[in-house]
Every structure is written in C-alpha cells, then in structure tokens.
C-alpha positions as a Markdown table, in Angstrom:
| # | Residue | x | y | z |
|---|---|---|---|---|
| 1 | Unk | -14.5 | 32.6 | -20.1 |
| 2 | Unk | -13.6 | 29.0 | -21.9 |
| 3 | Unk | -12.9 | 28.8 | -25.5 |
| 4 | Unk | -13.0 | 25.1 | -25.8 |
| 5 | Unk | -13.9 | 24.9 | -29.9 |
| 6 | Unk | -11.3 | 22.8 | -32.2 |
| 7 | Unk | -8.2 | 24.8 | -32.9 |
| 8 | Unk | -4.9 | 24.1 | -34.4 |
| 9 | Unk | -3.5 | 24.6 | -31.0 |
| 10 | Unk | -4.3 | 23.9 | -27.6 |
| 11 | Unk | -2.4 | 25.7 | -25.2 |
| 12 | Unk | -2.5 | 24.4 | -21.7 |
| 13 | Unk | -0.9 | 27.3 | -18.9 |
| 14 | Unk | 0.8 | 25.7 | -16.4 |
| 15 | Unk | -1.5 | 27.0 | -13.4 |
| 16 | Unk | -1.2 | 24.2 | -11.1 |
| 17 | Unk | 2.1 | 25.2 | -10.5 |
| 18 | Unk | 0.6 | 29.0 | -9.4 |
| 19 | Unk | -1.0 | 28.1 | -6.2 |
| 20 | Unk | 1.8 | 26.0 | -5.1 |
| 21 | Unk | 4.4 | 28.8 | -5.0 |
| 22 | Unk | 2.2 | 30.9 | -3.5 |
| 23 | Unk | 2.5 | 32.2 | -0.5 |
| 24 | Unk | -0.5 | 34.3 | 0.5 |
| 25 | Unk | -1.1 | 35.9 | 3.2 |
| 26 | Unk | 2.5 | 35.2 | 4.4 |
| 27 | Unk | 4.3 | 32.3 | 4.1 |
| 28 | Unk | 2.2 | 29.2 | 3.0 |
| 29 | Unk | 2.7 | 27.4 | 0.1 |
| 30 | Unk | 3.5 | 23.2 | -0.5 |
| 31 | Unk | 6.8 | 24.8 | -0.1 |
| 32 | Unk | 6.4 | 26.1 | 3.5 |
| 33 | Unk | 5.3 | 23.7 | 5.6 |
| 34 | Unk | 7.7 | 23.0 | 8.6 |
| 35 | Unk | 7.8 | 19.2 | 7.8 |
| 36 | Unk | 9.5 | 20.6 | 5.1 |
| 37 | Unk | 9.3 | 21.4 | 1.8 |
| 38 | Unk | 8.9 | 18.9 | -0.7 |
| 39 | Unk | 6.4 | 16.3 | 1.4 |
| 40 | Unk | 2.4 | 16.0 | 0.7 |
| 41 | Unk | 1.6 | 17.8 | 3.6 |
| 42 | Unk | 0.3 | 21.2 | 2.8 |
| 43 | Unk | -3.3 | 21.9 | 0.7 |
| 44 | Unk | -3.4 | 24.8 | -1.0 |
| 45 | Unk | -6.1 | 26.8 | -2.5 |
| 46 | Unk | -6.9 | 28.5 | -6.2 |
| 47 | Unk | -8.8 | 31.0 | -4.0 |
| 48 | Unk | -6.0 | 33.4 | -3.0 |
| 49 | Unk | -4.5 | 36.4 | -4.9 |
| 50 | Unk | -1.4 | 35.3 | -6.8 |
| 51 | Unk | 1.1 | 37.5 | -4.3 |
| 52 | Unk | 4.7 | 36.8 | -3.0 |
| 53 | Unk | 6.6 | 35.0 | -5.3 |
| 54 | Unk | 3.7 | 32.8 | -6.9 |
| 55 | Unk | 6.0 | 33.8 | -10.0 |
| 56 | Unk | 9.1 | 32.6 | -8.7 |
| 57 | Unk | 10.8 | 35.4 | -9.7 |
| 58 | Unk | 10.6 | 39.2 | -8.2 |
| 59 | Unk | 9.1 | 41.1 | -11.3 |
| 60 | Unk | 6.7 | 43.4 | -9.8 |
| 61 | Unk | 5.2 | 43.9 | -12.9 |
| 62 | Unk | 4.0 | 40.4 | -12.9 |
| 63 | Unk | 2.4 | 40.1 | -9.3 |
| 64 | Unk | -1.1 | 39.3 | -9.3 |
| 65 | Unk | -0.7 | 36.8 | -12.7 |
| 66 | Unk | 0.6 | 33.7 | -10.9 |
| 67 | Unk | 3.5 | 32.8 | -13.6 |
| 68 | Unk | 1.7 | 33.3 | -16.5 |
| 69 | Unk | 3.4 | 37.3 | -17.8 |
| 70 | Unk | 6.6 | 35.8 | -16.4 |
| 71 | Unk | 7.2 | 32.2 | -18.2 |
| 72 | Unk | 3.9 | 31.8 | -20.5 |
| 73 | Unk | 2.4 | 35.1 | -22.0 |
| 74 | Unk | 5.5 | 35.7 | -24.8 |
| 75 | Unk | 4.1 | 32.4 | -26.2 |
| 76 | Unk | 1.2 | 33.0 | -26.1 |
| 77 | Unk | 1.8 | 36.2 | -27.5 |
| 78 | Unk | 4.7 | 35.3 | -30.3 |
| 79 | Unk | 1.9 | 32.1 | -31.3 |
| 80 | Unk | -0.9 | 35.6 | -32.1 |
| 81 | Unk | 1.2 | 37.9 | -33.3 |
| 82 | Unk | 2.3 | 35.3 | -36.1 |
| 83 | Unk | -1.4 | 34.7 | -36.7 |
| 84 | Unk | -1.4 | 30.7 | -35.2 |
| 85 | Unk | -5.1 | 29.5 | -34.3 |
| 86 | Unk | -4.8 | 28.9 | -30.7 |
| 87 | Unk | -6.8 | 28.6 | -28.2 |
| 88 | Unk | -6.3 | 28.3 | -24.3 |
| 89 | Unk | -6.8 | 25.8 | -21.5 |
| 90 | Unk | -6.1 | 24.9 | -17.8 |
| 91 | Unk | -4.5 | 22.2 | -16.2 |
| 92 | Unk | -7.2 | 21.2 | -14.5 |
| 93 | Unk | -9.4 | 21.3 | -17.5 |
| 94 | Unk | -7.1 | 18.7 | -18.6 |
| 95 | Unk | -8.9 | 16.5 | -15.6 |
| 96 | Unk | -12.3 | 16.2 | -18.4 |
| 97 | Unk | -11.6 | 13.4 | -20.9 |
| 98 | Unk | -11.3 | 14.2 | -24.4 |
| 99 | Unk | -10.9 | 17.8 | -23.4 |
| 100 | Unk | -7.7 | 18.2 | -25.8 |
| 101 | Unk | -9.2 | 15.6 | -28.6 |
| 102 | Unk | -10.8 | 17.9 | -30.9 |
| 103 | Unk | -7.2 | 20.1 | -31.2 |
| 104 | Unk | -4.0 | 19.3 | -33.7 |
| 105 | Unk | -1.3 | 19.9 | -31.3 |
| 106 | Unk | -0.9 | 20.5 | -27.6 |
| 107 | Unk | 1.2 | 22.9 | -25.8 |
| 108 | Unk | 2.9 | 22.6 | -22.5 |
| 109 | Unk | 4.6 | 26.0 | -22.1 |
| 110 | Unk | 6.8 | 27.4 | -19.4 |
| 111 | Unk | 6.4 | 25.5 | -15.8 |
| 112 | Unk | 4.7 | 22.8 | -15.7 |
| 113 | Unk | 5.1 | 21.0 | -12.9 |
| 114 | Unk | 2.0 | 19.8 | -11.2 |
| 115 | Unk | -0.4 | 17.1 | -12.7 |
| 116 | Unk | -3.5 | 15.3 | -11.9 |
| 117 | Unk | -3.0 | 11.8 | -13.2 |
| 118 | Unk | -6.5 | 12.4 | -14.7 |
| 119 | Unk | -4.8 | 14.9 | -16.6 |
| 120 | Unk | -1.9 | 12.7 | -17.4 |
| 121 | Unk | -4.8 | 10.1 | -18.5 |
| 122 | Unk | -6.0 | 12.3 | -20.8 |
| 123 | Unk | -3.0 | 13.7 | -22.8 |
| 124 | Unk | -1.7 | 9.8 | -23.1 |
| 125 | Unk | -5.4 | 9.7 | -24.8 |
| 126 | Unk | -4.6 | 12.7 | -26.8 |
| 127 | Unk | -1.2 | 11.0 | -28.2 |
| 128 | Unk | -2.7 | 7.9 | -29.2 |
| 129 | Unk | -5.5 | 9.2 | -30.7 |
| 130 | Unk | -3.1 | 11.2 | -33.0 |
| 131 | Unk | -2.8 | 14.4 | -31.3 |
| 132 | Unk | 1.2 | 16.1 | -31.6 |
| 133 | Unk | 2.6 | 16.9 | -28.0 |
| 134 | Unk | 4.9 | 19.5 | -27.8 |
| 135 | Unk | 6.7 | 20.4 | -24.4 |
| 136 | Unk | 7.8 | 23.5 | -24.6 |
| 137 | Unk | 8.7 | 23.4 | -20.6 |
| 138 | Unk | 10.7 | 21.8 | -18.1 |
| 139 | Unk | 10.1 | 20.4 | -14.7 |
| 140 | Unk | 7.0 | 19.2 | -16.4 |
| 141 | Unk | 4.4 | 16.1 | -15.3 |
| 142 | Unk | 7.1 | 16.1 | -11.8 |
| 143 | Unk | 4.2 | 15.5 | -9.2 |
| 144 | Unk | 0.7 | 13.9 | -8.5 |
| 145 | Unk | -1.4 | 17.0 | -7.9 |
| 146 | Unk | -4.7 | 15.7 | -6.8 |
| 147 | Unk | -7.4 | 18.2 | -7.4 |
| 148 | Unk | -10.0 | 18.5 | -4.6 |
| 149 | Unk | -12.9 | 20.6 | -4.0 |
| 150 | Unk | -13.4 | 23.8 | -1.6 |
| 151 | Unk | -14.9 | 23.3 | 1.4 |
| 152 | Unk | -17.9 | 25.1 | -0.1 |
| 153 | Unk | -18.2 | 22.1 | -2.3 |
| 154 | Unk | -16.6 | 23.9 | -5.5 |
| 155 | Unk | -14.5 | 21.4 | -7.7 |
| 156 | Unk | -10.7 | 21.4 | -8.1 |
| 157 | Unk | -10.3 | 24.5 | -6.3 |
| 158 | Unk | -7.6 | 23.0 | -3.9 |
| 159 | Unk | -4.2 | 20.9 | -4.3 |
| 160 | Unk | -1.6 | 19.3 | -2.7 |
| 161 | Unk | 1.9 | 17.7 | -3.9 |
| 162 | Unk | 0.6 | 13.7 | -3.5 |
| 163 | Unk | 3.8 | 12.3 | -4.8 |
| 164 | Unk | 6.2 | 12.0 | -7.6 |
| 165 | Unk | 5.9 | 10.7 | -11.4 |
| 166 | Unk | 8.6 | 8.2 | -12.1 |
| 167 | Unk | 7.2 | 5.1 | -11.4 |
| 168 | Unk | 10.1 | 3.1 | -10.5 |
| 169 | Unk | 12.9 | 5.5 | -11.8 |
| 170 | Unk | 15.6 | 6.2 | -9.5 |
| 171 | Unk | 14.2 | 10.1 | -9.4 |
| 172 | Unk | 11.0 | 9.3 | -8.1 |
| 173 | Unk | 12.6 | 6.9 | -5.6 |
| 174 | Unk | 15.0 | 9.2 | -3.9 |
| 175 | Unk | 11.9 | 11.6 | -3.3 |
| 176 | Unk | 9.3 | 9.3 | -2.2 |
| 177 | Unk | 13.1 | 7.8 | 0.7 |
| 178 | Unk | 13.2 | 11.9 | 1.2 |
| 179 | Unk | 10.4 | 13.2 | 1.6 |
| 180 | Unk | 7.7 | 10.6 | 1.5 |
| 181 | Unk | 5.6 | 8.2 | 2.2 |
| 182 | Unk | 3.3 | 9.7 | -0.3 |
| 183 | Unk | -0.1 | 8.9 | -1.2 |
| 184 | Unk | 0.1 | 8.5 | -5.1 |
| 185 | Unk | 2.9 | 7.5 | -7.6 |
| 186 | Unk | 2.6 | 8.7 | -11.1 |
| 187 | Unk | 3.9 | 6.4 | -14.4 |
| 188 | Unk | 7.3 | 7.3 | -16.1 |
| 189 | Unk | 6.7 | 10.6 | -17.2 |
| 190 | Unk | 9.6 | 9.8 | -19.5 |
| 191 | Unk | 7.2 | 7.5 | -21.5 |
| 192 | Unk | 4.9 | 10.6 | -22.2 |
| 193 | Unk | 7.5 | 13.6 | -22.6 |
| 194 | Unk | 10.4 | 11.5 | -23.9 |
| 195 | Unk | 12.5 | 12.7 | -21.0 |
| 196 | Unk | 12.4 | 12.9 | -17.9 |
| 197 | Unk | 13.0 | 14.8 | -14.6 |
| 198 | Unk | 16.0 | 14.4 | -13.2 |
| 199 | Unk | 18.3 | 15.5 | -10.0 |
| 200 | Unk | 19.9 | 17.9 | -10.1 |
| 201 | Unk | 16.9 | 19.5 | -11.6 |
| 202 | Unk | 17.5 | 23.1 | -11.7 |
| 203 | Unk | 20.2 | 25.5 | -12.8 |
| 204 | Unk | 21.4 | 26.3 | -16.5 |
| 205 | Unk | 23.3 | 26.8 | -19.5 |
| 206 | Unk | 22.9 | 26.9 | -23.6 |
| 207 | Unk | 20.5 | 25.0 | -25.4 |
| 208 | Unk | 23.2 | 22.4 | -28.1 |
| 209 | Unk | 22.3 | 21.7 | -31.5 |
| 210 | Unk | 23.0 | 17.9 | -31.6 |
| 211 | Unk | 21.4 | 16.8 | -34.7 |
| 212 | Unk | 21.6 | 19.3 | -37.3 |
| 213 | Unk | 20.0 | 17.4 | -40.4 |
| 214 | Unk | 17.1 | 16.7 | -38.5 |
| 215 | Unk | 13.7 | 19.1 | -39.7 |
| 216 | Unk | 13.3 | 20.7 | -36.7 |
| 217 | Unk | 16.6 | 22.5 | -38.0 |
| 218 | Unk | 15.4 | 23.4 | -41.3 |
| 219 | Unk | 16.3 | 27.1 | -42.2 |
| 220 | Unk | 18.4 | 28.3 | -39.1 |
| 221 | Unk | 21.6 | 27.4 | -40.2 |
| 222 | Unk | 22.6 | 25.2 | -37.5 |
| 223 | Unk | 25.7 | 23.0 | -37.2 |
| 224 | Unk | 26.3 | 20.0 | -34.2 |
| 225 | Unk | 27.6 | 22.0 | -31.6 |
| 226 | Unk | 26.1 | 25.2 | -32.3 |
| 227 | Unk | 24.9 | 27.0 | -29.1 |
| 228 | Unk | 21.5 | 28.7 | -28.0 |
| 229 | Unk | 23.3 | 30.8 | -25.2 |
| 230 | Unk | 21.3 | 30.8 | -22.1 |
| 231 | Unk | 18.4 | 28.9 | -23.1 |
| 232 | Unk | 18.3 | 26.3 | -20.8 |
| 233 | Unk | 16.8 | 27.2 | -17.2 |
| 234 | Unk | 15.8 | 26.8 | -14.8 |
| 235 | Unk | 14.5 | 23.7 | -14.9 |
| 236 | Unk | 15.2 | 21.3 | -17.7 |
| 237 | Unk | 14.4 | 17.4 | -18.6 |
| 238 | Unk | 17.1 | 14.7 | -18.9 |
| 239 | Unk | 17.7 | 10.8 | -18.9 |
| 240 | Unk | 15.2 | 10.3 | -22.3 |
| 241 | Unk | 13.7 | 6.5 | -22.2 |
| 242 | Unk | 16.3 | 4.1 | -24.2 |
| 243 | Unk | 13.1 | 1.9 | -25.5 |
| 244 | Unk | 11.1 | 4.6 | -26.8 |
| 245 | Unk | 10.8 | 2.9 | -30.5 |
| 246 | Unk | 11.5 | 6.2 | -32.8 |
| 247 | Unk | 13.0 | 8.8 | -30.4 |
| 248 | Unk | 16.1 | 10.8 | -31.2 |
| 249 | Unk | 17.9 | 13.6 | -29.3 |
| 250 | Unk | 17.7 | 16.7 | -31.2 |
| 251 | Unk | 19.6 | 18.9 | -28.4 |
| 252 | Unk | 21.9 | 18.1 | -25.3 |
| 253 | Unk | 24.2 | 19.4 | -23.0 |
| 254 | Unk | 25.5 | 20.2 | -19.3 |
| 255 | Unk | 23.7 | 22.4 | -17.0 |
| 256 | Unk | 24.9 | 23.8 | -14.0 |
| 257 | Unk | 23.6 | 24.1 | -10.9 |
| 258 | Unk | 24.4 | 27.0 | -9.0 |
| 259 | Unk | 27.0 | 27.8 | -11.6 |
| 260 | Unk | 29.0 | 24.8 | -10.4 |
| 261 | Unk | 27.4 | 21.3 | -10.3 |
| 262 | Unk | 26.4 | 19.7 | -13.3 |
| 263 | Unk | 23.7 | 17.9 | -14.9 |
| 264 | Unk | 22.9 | 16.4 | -18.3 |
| 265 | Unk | 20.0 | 17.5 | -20.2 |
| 266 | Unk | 18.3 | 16.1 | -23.3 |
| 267 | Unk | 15.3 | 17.6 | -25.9 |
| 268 | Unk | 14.0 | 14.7 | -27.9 |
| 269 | Unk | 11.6 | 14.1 | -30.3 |
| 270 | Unk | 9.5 | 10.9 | -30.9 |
| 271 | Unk | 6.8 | 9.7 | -33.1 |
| 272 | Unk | 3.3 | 8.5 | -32.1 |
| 273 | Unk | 1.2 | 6.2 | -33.2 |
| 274 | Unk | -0.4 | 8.0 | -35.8 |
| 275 | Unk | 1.8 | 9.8 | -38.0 |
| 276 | Unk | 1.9 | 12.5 | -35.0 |
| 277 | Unk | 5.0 | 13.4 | -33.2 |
| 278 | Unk | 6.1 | 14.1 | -29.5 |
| 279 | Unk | 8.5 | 17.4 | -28.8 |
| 280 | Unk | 10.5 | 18.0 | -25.3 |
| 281 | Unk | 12.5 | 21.3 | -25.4 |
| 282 | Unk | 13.5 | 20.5 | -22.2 |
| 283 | Unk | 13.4 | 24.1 | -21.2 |
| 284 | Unk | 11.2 | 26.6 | -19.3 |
| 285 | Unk | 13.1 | 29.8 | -20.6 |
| 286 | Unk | 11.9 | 28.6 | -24.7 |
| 287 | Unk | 9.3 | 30.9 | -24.6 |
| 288 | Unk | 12.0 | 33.5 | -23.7 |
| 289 | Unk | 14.0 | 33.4 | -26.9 |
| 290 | Unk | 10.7 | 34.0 | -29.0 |
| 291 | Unk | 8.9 | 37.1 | -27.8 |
| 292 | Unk | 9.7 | 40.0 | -25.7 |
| 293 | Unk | 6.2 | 41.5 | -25.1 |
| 294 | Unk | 5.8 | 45.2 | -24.3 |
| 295 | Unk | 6.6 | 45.3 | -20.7 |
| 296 | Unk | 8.5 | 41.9 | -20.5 |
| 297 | Unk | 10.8 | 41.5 | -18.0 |
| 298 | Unk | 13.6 | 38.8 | -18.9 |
| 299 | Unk | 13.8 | 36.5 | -15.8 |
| 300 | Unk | 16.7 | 35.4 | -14.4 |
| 301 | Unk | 16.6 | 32.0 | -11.6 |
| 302 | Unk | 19.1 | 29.6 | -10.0 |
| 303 | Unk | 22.2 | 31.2 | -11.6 |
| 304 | Unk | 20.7 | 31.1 | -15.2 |
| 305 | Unk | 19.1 | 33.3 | -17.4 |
| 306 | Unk | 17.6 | 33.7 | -20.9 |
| 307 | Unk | 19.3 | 36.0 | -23.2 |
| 308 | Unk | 15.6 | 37.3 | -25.6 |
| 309 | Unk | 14.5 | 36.7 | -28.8 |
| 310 | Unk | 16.1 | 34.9 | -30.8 |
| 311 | Unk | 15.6 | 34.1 | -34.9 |
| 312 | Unk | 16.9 | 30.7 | -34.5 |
| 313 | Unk | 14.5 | 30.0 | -31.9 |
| 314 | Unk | 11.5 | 31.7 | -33.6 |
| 315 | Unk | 12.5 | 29.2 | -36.6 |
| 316 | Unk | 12.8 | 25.9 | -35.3 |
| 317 | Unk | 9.4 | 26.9 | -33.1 |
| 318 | Unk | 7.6 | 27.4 | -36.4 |
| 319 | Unk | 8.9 | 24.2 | -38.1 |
| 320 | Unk | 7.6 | 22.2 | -35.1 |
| 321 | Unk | 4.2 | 23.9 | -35.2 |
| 322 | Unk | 3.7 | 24.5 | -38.8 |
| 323 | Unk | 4.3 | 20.2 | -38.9 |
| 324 | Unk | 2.2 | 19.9 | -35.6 |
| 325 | Unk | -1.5 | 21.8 | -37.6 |
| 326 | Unk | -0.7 | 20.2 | -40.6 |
| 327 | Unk | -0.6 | 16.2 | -39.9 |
C-alpha cells in the first residue's frame, strides 16, 4: 500500500538500514562477511524475514518489524495521536525524483543509516525547493547504498554498503584506508544534515540545551545547561560544517562510548533557501522521549539508554513541526 498524496508530513522509515542488520537464516548481514565487517562486500536482500537482530536490539516483541516498533513506530505514533497529517515513505522511494516535493516537511526518524545517492539527490531537491528537513536520527546519510534489482529482475530489492558519505572529511577517509577501496563516495553529508558522522560514532549521554532563547525552546522552560538525561544514543551526529551561512547549535555535549571514551555531539539548525529550515537532533533515541506505545519496549544499546517520555521533548518536537507545516 503507498500513500504518496501531499501531506504536511512526509515520513521516511529508515528501512535500508533493516536488511543490512539482518541476519537471516544465520549469520549474513553487510556486517558478517569474513573480510570483515564494514567493507562493500556483502549484498543483501529485502526478500528475507526481518529475524535475528535486524532490530539491533533483543526485544522479542519486535522481531519480524526490522527496526521499525523498536526506533520508529512511537513517532509515528506520538505524530497520530496528536492529530499531525502524515503520511509514510521508504527510503528507497526516495530513489524517484520529486517523490518528497509535494510534502511541507520531511522526517528522518530513528536509524538512518543507509542511502542511495539518488535518494540523497532528491532530498537536496527537496531543500532547495523549499521543503523543511528535519533529522530526527543519527548515524544518518553514513553510507552509499546502491539499490539493485533481484535476480528475478524486481527493482531495488537488493543492497550493499558501496562506501562512505564524507566526501573529503577526515571520517569518510579513515573508512575508505580501513575498510575500502570502495566503489562510490557520497558528498559531505554535513552540507545536507548540518552535522555530520563522526568517530567515535556510537555510545551515549544527555541531550544539552545550549541555546535557550532560541524557538525551538519556546515553552519548556529550558536554561543553557539544562539536561535531557539519556537522550542521546546510540548513535549521534557531530563536527557541524563551520560555513554553513545561517546554522547555529541549538544542543551539544559529550557522549561516551562504552561508558568511557568520549565524543562530541552537536544538534543544529540551519535555514534554506526558501524561508524553510534544516533540523538535526542528532539522536536515534528522540523518538524515545515522545511516545511510549502500548507494548513499547525502551531500548537500551552501547552502554546508553533512553529514559521515556518526556514533556520537554514532546514540546520542542511540536514547535519544530508546528513551524515545519506552516512555512
């Protein structure tokens, strides 16, 4: 079923990322080749069930939904419940030009790892046509996931990791000395988030109020300095582009890996070029802190965990969106 009419809301799941965790029947996944586990050698298919740990993390309840019930549905289901007009999308519907064009705002929520650069292509498009991005994820636009068809002749029903975004950034450059040489090189996903992947990428901590004043504050009370506890995990977004004309860094702070190393995150916030706006929560928990869902399972990864809803959260959610449908 596609619901592709013009909405306030487009809301892209991160299913790219489903496959490529998943192991089915055993132990294959771009993760499990033994060249290792972060080359291009492994190609993966849509065509399996979403088994052992396609989800990341071990919620039986979730088995079977890739990591959609684990890191996407309380969106989803916080954005109805509040009566939002949303509709849904794939990644690899992003592949189609002008796909997201006839939408106010776009969502990126939960893990959001894997692109096709067509798909990049098109949500570039989307900004500079006027369209508000809004990243509620992290890990996001990391690698160049070609789409290619079955062997049936079916399109974009199998993928493989075919190198990093980054462009020339130092990130991108360690992987491609570690693990490459890779096929494809993606553009400075920094330019399109307004942050970008970094190294150490995983692990966690709370999410910082750093700019109080700014709107995205308005009615939750926030002071610089406040904390979000737990909100940031497990993968986050860092190391925002110095020349982006506009941006500001609403949120930052330390994240630890494995309790113990640390790493600097950043959310940001940037305008386009028509009176729209680019949001990065830097954050895959942030859909966490807004909905617990009857039968929701708080996750916990890479010595970090959410903590559930949360009012400040749920407000500075709806000031983003509630400016996102109505520019």
């Amino acid at each position: 079923v596609k619901d592709d009419r013009p909405a306030d809301i487009l809301f892209q799941c991160s299913d790219n990322a489903w496959p490529a965790y998943n192991k089915w029947p055993s132990n294959y996944s771009v993760y499990t080749h033994p060249k290792g586990n972060q080359g291009p050698w492994a190609d993966v298919s849509f065509d399996r069930p979403y088994a052992k740990y396609a989800q990341i993390y071990e919620n039986p309840q979730s088995v079977g939904s890739g990591e959609w019930l684990c890191f996407e549905f309380p969106f989803a289901y916080w954005l109805e419940k509040n009566g939002y007009d949303v509709t849904y999308c794939s990644n690899s519907d992003m592949v189609t030009p002008d796909h997201g064009l006839k939408c106010k705002s776009f969502l990126s929520v939960g893990h959001d790892e894997y692109w096709d650069i067509k798909q990049y292509e098109s949500v570039v498009k989307m900004r500079d046509a006027g369209v508000n991005l809004l990243f509620f994820s992290g890990n996001s636009v990391c690698w160049v996931t070609p789409l290619l068809d079955s062997t049936d002749g079916r399109p974009k029903r199998i993928m493989f990791r075919g190198g990093p975004y980054g462009g020339k950034y130092k990130y991108a450059e360690a992987r491609e000395k570690d693990n490459g040489p890779f096929p494809f090189r993606g553009p400075d996903e920094g330019y399109l988030m307004g942050s970008r992947n970094v190294d150490p990428v995983n692990g966690g901590g709370d999410w910082v109020c750093e700019l109080p004043d700014h709107w995205i504050f308005e009615n939750t009370g926030m002071k610089k300095g406040d904390s979000i506890p737990g909100l940031i995990g497990w993968e986050y977004h860092g190391d925002p582009p110095a020349d982006i004309p506009g941006l500001e860094v609403v949120a930052k702070g330390t994240a630890l890996q494995g309790g113990v190393n640390p790493q600097q995150w950043t959310a940001t916030i940037y305008p386009g070029p028509k009176n729209n706006f680019v949001f990065n929560a830097s954050t895959i928990f942030w859909c966490q802190d807004l909905a617990s869902p009857p039968g929701h399972m708080l996750p916990w990864s890479h010595w970090s965990r959410p903590h559930g809803p949360d009012e400040r959260v749920q407000q500075i959610t709806h000031n983003i969106i509630r400016r996102a449908i109505s520019s």
